[in-house]
C-alpha positions as CSV (number, residue, x, y, z in Angstrom):
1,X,-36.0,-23.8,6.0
2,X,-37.8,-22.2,3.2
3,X,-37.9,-23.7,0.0
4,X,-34.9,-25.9,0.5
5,X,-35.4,-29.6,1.3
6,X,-33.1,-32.3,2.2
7,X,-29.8,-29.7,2.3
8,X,-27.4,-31.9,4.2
9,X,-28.5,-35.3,2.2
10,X,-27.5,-33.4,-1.2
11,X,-28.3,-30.5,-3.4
12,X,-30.8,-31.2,-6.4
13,X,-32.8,-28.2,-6.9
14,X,-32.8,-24.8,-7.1
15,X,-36.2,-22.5,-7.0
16,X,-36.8,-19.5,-8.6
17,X,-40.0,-16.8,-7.8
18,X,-42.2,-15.7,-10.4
19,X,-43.1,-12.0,-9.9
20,X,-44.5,-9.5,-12.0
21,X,-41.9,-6.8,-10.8
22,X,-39.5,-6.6,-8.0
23,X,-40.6,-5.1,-4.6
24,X,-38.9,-1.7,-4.8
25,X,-40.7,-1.7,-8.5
26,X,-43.7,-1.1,-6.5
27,X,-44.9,-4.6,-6.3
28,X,-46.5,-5.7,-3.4
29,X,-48.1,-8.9,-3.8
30,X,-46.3,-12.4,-2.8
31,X,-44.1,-14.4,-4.9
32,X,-45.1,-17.5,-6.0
33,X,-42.8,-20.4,-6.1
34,X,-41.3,-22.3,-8.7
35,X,-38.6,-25.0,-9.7
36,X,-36.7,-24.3,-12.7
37,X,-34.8,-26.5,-14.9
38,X,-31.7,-25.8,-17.1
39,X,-33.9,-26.1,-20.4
40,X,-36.5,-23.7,-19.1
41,X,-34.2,-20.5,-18.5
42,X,-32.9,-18.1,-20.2
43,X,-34.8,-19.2,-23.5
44,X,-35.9,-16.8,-26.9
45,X,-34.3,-14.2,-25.4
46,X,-32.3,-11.7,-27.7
47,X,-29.3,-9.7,-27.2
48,X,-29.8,-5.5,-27.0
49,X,-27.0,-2.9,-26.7
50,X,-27.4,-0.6,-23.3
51,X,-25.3,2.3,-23.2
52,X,-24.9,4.5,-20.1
53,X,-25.2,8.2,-20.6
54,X,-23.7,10.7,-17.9
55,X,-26.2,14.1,-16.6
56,X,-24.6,16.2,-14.3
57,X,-27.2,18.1,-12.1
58,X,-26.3,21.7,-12.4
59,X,-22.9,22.7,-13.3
60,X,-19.9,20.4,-11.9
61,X,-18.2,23.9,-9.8
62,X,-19.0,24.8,-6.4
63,X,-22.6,26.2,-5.6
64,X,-24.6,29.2,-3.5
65,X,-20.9,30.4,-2.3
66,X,-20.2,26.7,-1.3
67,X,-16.4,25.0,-2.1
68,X,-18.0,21.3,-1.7
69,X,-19.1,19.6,-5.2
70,X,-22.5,20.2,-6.5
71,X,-24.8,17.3,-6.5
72,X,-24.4,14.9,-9.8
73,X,-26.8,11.8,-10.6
74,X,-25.7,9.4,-13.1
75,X,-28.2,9.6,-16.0
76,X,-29.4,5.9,-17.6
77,X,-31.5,4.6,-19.6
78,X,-35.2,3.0,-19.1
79,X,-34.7,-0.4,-19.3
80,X,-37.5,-3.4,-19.6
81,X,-35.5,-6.4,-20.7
82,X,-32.4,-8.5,-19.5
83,X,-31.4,-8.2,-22.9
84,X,-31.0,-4.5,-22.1
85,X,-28.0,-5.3,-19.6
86,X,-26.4,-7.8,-21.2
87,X,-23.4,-5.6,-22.2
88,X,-22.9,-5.0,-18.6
89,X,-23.2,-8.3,-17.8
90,X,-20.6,-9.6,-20.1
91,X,-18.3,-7.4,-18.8
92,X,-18.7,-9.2,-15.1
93,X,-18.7,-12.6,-16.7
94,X,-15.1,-12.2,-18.1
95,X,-13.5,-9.9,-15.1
96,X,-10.8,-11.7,-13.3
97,X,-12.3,-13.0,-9.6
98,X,-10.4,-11.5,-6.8
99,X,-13.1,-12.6,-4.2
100,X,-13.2,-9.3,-3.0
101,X,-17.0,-7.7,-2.5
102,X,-16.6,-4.1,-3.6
103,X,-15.4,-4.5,-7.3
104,X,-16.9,-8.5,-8.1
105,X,-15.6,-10.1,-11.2
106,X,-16.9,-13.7,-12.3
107,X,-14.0,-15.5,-14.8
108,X,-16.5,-17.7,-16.4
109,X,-14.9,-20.6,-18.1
110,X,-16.8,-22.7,-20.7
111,X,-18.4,-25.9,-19.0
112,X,-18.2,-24.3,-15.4
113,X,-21.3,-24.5,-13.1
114,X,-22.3,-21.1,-11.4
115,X,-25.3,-21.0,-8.3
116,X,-26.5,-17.0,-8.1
117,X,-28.2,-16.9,-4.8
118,X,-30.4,-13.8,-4.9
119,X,-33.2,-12.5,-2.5
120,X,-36.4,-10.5,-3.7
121,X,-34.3,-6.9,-3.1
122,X,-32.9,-7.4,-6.2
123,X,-34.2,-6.4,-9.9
124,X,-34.5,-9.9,-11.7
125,X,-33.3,-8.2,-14.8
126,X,-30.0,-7.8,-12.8
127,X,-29.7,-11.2,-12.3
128,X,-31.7,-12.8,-15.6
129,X,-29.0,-10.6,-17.7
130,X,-25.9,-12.2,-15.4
131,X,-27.2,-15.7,-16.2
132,X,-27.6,-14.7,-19.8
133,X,-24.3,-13.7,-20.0
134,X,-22.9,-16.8,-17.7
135,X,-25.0,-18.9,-20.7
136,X,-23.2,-17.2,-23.5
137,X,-19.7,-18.3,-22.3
138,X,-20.5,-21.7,-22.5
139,X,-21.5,-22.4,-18.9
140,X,-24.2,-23.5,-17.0
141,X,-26.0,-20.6,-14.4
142,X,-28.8,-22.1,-11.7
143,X,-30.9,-19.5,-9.6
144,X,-32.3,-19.9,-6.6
145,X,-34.5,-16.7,-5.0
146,X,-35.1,-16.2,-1.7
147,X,-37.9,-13.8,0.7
148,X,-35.5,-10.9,2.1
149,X,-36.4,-10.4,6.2
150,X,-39.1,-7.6,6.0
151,X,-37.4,-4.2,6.8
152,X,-37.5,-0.7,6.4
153,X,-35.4,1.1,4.3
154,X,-34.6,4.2,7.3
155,X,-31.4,4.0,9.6
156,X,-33.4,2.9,13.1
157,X,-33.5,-0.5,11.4
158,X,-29.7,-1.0,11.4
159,X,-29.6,-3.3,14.6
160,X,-31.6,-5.5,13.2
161,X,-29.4,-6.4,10.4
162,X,-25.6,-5.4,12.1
163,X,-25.8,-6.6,15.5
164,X,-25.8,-10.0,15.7
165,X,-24.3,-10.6,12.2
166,X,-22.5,-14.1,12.3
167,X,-24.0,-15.3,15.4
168,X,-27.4,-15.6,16.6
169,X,-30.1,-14.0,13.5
170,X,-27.4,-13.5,10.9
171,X,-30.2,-11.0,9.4
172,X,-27.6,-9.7,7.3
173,X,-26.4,-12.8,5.4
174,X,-30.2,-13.4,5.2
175,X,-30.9,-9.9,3.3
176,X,-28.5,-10.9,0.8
177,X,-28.6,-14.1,0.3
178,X,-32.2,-15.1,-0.2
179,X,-33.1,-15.7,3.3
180,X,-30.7,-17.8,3.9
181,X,-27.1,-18.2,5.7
182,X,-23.8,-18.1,4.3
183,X,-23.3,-21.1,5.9
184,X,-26.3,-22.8,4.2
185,X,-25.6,-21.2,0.6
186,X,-21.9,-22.2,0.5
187,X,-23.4,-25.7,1.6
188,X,-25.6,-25.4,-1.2
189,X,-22.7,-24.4,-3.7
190,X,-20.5,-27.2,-2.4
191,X,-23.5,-30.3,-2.9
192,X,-24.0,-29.3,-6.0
193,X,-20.4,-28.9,-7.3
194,X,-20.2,-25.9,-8.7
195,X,-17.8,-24.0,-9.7
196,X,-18.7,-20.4,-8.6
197,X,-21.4,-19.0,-5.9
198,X,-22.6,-15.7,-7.1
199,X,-24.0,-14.3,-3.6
200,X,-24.4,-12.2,-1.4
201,X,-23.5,-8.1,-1.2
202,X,-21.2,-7.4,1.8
203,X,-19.2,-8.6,5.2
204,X,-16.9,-11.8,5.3
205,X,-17.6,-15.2,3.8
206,X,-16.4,-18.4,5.3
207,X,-14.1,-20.1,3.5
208,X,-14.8,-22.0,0.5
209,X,-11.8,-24.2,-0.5
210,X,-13.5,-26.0,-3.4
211,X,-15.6,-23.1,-4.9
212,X,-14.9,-19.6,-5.7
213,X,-17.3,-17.4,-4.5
214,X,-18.3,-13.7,-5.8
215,X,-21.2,-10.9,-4.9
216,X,-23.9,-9.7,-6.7
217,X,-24.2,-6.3,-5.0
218,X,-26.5,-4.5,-7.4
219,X,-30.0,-3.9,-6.2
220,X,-31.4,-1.7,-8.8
221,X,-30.6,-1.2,-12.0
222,X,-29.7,2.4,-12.1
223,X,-26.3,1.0,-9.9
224,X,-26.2,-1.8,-11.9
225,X,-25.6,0.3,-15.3
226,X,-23.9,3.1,-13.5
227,X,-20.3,2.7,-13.9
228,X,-19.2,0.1,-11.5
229,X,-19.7,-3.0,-13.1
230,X,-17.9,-2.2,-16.3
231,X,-14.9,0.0,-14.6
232,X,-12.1,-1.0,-16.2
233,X,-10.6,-3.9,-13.6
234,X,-6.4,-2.6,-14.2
235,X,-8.0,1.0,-13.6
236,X,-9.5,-0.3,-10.1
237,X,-6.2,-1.6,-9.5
238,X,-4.1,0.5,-9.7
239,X,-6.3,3.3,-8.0
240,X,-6.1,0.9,-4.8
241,X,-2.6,0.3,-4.8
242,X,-1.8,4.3,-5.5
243,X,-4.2,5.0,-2.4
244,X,-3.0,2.0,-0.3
245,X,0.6,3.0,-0.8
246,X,-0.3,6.6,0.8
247,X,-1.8,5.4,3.7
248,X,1.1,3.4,4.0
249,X,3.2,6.6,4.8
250,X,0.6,8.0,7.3
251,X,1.9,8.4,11.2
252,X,-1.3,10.4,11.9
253,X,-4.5,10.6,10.5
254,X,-7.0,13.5,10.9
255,X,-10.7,13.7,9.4
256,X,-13.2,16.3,9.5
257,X,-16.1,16.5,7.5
258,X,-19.4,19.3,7.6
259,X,-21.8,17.6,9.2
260,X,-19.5,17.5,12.2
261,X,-17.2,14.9,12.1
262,X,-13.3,15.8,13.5
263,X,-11.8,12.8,15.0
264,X,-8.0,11.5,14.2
265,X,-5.7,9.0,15.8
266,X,-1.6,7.8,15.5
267,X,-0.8,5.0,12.9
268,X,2.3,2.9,14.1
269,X,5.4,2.3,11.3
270,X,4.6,-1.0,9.2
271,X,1.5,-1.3,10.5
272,X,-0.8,-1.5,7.2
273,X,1.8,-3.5,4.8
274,X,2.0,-3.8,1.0
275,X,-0.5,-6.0,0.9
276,X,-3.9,-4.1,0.3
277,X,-6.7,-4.6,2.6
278,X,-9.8,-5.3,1.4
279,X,-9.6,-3.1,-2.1
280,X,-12.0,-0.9,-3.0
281,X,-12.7,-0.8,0.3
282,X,-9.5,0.3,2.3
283,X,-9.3,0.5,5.8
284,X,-7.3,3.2,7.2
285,X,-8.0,1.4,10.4
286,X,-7.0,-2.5,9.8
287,X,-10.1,-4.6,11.4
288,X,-9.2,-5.4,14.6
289,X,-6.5,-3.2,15.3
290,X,-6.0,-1.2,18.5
291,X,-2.3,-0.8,19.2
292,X,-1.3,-1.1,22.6
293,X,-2.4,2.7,23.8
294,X,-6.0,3.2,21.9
295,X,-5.5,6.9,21.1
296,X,-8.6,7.4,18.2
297,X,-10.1,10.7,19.8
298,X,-13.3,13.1,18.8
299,X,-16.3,13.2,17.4
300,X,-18.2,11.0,14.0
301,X,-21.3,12.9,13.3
302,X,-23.3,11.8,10.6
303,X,-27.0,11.2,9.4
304,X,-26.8,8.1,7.0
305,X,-25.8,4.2,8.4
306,X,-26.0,1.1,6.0
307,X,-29.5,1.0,6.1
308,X,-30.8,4.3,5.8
309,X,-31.5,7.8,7.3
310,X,-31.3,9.3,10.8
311,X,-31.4,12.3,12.7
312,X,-28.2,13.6,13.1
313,X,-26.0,12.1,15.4
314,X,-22.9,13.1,17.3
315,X,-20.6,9.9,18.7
316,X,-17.5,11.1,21.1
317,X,-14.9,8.9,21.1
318,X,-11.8,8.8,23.7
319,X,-9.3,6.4,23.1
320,X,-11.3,4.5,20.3
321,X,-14.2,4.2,22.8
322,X,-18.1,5.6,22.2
323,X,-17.5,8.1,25.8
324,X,-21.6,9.5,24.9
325,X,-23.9,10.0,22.3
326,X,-25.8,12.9,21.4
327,X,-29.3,12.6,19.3
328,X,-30.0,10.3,16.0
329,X,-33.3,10.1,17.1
330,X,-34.4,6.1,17.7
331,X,-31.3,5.3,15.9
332,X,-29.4,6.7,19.2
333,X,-31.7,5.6,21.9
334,X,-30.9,1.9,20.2
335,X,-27.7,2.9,20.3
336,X,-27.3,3.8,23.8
337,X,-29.9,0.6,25.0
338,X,-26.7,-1.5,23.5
339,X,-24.5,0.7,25.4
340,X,-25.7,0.2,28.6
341,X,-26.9,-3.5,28.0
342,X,-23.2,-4.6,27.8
343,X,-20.6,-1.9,29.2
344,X,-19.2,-4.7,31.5
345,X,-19.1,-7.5,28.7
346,X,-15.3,-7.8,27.6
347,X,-15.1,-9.5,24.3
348,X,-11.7,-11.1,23.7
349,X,-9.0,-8.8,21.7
350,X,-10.3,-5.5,22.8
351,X,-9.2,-3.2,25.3
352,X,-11.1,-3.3,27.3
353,X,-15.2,-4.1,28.5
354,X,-18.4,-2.6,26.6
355,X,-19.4,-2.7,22.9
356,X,-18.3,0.7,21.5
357,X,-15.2,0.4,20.1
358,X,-14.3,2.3,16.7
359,X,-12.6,-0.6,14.3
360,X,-13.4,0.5,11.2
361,X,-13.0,3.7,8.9
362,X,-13.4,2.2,5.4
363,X,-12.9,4.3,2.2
364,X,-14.7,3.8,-1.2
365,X,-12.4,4.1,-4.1
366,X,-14.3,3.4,-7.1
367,X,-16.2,6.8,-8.7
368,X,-18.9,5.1,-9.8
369,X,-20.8,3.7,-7.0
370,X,-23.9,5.9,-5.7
371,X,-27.3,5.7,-4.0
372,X,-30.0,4.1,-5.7
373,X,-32.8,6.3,-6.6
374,X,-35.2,4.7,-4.6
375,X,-32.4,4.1,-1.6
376,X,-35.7,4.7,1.0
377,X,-37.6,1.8,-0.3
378,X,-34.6,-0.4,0.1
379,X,-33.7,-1.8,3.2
380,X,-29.9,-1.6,2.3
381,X,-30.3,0.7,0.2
382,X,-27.2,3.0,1.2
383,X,-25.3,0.0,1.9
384,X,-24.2,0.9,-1.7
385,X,-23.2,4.4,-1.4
386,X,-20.4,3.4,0.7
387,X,-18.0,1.9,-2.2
388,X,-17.9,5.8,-3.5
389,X,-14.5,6.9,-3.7
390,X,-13.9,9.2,-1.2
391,X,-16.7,7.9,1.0
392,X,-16.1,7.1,4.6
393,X,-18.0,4.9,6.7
394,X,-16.8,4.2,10.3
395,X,-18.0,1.0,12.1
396,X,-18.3,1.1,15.8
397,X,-19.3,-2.1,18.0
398,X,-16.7,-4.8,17.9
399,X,-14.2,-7.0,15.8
400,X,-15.5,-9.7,13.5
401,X,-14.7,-12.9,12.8
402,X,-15.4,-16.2,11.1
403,X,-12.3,-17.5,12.3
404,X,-12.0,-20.2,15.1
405,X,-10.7,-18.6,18.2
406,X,-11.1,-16.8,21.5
407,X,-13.4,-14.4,20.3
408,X,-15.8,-16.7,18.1
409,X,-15.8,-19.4,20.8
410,X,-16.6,-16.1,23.0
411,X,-19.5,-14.5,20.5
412,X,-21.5,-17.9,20.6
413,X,-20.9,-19.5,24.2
414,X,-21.9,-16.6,25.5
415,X,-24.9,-15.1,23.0
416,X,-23.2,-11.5,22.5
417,X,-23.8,-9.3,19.5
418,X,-20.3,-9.9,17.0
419,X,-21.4,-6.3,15.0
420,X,-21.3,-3.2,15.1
421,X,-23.2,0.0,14.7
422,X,-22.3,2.3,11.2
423,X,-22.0,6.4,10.8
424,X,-21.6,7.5,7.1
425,X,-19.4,10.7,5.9
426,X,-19.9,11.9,2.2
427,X,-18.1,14.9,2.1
428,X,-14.7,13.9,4.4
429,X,-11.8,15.7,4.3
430,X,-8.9,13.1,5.8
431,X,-5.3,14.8,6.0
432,X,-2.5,12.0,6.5
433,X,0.7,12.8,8.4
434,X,3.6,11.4,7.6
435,X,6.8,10.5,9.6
436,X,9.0,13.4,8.3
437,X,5.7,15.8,8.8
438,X,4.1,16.5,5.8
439,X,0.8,16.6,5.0
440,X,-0.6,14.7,2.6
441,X,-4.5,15.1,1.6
442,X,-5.9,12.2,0.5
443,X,-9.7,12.9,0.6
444,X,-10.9,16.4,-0.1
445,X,-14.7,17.0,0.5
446,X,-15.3,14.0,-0.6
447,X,-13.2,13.6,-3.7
448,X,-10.5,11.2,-3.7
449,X,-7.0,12.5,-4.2
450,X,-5.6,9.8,-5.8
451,X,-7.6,10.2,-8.9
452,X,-6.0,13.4,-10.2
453,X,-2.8,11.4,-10.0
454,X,-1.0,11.7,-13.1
455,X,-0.1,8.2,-13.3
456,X,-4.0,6.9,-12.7
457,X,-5.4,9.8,-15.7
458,X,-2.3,8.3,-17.8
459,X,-4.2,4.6,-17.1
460,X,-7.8,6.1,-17.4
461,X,-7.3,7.9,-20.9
462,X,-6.2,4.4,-22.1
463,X,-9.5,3.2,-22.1
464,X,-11.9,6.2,-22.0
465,X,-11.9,10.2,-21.4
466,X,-10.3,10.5,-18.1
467,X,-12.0,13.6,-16.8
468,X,-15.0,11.5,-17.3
469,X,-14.2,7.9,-16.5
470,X,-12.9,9.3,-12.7
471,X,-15.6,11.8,-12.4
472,X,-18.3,10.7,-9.5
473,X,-21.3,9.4,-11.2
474,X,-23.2,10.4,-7.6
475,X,-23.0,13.4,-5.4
476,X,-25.8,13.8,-2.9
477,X,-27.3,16.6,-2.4
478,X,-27.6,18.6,1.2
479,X,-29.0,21.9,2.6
480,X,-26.3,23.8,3.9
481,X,-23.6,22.3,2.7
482,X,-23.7,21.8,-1.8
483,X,-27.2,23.6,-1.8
484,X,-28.8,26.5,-0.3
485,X,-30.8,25.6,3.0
486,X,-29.8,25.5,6.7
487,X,-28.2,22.0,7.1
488,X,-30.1,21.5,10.4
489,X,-34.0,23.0,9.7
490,X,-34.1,21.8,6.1
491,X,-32.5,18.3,6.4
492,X,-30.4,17.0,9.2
493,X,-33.6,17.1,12.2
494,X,-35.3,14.8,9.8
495,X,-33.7,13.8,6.6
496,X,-35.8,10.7,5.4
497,X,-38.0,12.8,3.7
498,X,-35.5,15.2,2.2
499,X,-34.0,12.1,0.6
500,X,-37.2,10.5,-0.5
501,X,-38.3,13.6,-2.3
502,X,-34.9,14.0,-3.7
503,X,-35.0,10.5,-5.1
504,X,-38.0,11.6,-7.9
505,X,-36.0,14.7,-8.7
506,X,-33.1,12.3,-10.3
507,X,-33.2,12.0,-14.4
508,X,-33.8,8.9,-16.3
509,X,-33.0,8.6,-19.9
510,X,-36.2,8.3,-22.0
């Protein structure tokens, strides 16, 4: 293993990378190794006030004839220091820690012992400023930076990362966690006592009974100083529970979308609970959960996954099972090869035998999550995009797990993939139906409901303007749909490049 020795003997060093700028900075050289020692971070470094200034692109009303949202890029400063983001970092270091990925919070106590476990994907002023910060509270931060597996940042790269995520290459928890495991990072965390493990940006964790263990899911620092980070934590709260509680009433769920998505399924009574799942990332189809007739039927259509752009892809679904594909380009023919490669393989707790089973359909709910600006540079780079509020992503393969059972024992005697394949919707429309008929819409084009609730702008204007503290700092743009252009000549046969040449058009604050 890279640049850790002696792992399961004890943990006594961590290793940073010196770099003149990040990869996605344009840097292409190699990092060159380095151990560092408490006294030697963090020092003669001053503290500088950021402040995060909102452009919207054009005017925030419907465009060319369109009723879906014009596109909106947050606006931020140019930034060259740590020092830069330390007011953003601050904010992290004293947010409660829930343990849960999409909306991290640290709870640094004085005398505690963080490990931030970071890969070369992300901007070292990210992290430099979260150590600062950690420092400032009166507790002790140790970094250790790892190579990222070598991928591109386009959609035909998703298998690599999602299909054998727990078992097997794990590329995933590499990607995030500085080429290493999840495994071999909480080992890390637990050897060398500390407190808090500050890793990773996405999918379960194992569990971690003597430390508490948070993400770091900011790549660049355009999402870093975009909104997310400082959101005010009661605010997040209370937008999940208000969204949670509606799905709670659904009895049938419908969601169409304009790039062709129409697919909707039955929800059983009592079948989501008061208990959120997963906040800030709620699923509207509980992980795991088939009900005893599968009835999920139509079509997700899409063109973005969590690791990029593809050409547009049609999955039909009968009874919350992949029945063809139609295009995507090498993204599909993967697909497909998956397909075919284990139709007869049943993995334990599904319904039945092959690996295209629709589990997930997760919603953002924050406002201010969005796509990096140089999202096709990044090999996760939409990973991000998918915390938006209003933002679905559906994830079709099968169930995961950490947890000792059937279907773990399953996964790794037998060598299967334990992921699952990802279609992105940015402008959904889902309708919920409840038991006495009504119709409730909770997303609309891709604006979540629940934030015109009177009760969440009541909350908001308690700690900012509301019409601009729930606004969506992001709003892509896309031919045929929020812009002029035919959606399928101008972007959806081949939208890498539209998005890469969108990317330069976005403002920076000088």
């Amino acid at each position: 293993m890279k640049n850790i020795k002696n792992i399961d003997n004890g943990f006594r060093r961590c290793y940073s990378y010196s770099y003149p700028a990040a990869r996605h900075s344009g840097y292409e050289g190699k990092p060159k190794a380095r151990p560092i020692t408490e006294e030697s971070m963090w020092r003669n470094l001053t503290i500088v006030f950021a402040m995060v200034f909102w452009l919207s692109v054009g005017k925030d009303a419907v465009v060319h004839g369109s009723d879906y949202p014009a596109p909106r890029y947050p606006q931020t400063p140019k930034v060259q220091r740590p020092e830069d983001l330390l007011d953003v970092a601050r904010v992290l270091v004293k947010r409660p820690s829930t343990g849960q990925g999409a909306f991290p919070g640290y709870a640094i106590k004085p005398g505690e012992r963080a490990l931030i476990v970071v890969s070369t994907l992300h901007d070292r002023l990210i992290y430099e400023a979260i150590a600062m910060a950690i420092r400032e509270a009166g507790a002790r931060a140790d970094l250790f930076i790892g190579q990222a597996p070598d991928l591109k940042g386009e959609g035909a790269e998703e298998p690599k990362l999602f299909l054998y995520m727990y078992a097997g290459d794990k590329n995933i928890e590499r990607m995030s966690a500085g080429g290493l495991t999840f495994d071999q990072v909480a080992k890390m965390a637990e050897l060398g006592d500390y407190d808090i493990l500050i890793a990773g940006f996405g999918g379960p964790k194992p569990p971690t009974p003597h430390f508490r263990w948070e993400e770091i899911p900011w790549l660049t620092v355009d999402t870093f100083m975009a909104g997310l980070a400082t959101f005010p934590f009661e605010l997040q709260a209370a937008i999940d529970r208000k969204a949670w509680d509606l799905l709670s009433r659904a009895r049938r769920i419908r969601v169409t979308d304009p790039e062709g998505t129409d697919v909707s399924w039955t929800v059983p009574p009592n079948l989501f609970g008061s208990k959120i799942n997963n906040p800030g990332h709620l699923m509207a189809i509980p992980d795991g959960y088939f009900g005893e007739k599968p009835n999920l039927a139509g079509v997700i259509a899409g063109t973005i996954n969590h690791t990029g752009a593809f050409p547009h892809i049609k999955v039909h679904v009968k009874s919350n099972r992949i029945e063809r594909i139609e295009g995507g380009g090498s993204y599909g023919e993967g697909w497909q090869a998956v397909l075919k490669k284990y139709e007869s393989t049943h993995w334990p707790g599904h319904p039945g035998p092959g690996f295209g089973w629709v589990h997930e359909c997760a919603i953002g709910t924050n406002p201010k999550a969005g796509r990096p600006v140089n999202v096709t540079q990044l090999p996760t780079g939409t990973v991000w995009e998918r915390r938006r509020s209003g933002v679905i992503h559906w994830g079709i393969g099968v169930h995961l797990s950490l947890e000792r059972g059937p279907l773990r024992s399953f996964i790794e005697e037998k060598g299967v993939p334990d992921g699952h394949f990802h279609v992105h919707n940015n402008f959904p429309t889902m309708i919920l139906e409840t038991e006495g008929g009504e119709k409730i819409t909770f997303i609309d084009k891709g604006r979540l409901t629940v934030l015109d609730d009177p009760s969440i702008r009541d909350l908001a204007a308690r700690f900012s303007d509301p019409d601009q503290l729930l606004k969506e700092a992001w709003i892509p743009p896309v031919p045929g749909i929020n812009i002029e252009g035919d959606y399928f000549k101008d972007y959806a046969t081949s939208p890498l490049p539209w998005i890469a040449r969108e990317g330069h058009k976005q403002p920076a604050k000088d």
